[in-house]
Structures are given as C-alpha cells and as structure tokens.
C-alpha positions in Angstrom: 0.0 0.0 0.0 1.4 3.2 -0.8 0.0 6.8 0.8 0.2 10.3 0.7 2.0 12.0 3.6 -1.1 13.5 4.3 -3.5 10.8 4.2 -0.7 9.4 6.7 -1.3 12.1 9.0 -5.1 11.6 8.9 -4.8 8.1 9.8 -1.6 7.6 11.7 -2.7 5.4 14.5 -4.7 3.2 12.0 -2.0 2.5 9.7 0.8 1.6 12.2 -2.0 -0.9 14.1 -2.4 -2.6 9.9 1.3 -2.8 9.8 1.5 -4.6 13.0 -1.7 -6.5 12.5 -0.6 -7.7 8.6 3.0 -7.6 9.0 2.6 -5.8 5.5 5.0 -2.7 4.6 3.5 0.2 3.9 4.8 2.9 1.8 5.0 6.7 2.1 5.6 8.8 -0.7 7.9 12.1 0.7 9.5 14.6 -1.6 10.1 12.4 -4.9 11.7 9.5 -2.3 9.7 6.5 -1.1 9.5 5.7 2.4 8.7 2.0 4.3 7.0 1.6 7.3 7.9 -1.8 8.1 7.1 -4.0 11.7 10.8 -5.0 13.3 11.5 -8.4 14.8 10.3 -8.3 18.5 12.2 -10.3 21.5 15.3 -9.6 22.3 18.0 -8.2 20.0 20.4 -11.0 21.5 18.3 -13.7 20.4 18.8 -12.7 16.8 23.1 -13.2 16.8 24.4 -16.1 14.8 27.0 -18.2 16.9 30.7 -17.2 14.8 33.7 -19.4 14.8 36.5 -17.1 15.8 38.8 -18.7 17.8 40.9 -21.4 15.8 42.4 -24.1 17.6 40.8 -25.4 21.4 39.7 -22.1 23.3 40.8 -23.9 26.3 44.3 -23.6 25.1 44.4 -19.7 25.5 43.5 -19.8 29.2 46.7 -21.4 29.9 49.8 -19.0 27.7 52.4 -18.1 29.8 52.7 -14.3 29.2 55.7 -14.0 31.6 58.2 -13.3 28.8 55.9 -10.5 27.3 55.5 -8.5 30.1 57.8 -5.8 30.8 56.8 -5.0 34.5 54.8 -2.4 33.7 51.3 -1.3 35.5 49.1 0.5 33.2 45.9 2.4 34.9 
C-alpha cells in the first residue's frame, strides 16, 4: 500500500496498528523519495546473533599462555 504524507497524517494510529496486525509494509511517498514503514522483529535483540567461529584451535588452550616473557613490568591504569 502506498499513501500520501497526508493521508498518513489523517490516519496515523490506524496504519501503524495494519502494519503490525498484517505484517505488511507500507509505503509513504515524501518529496520524490519512497519511504517504508515496516514491523521489526520483536524479543530480544540478543536472540537474533548467529553463533561465529572465531577462535581457531581449542579455546581452552588460550586460558593457559604463559605471558611472563611479554610482560615488561609495567602497570598500566
């Protein structure tokens, strides 16, 4: 569905409830440029990550480096 900014205004309520309601986009016509109205995911933001395979190797291993050589004394605040 596409609207006039002002036919927007009219019926602002309305349209956001069919958005939600349909899950269909709606689209605004603004200054020669189309605009969406579109309903987001809902639930938390964290459920939507995608596990990522960063470290290579066993993680387990990194828990365990002997850093000793590397430090220079040094106390950094």
């Amino acid at each position: 569905m596409r609207l006039s900014t002002e036919k927007l205004k009219e019926d602002l309520g309305q349209v956001l409830d069919e958005v939600l309601e349909t899950g269909i986009p709606v689209e605004i016509e603004r200054k020669g440029h189309i605009l969406k109205i579109v309903a987001g995911p809902t639930g938390n933001k964290l459920d939507n990550l995608e596990p990522h395979d960063v470290i290579v190797g066993d993680p387990e291993s990194i828990v365990y480096i002997d850093w000793s050589k590397e430090w220079n004394g040094e106390v950094v605040l």
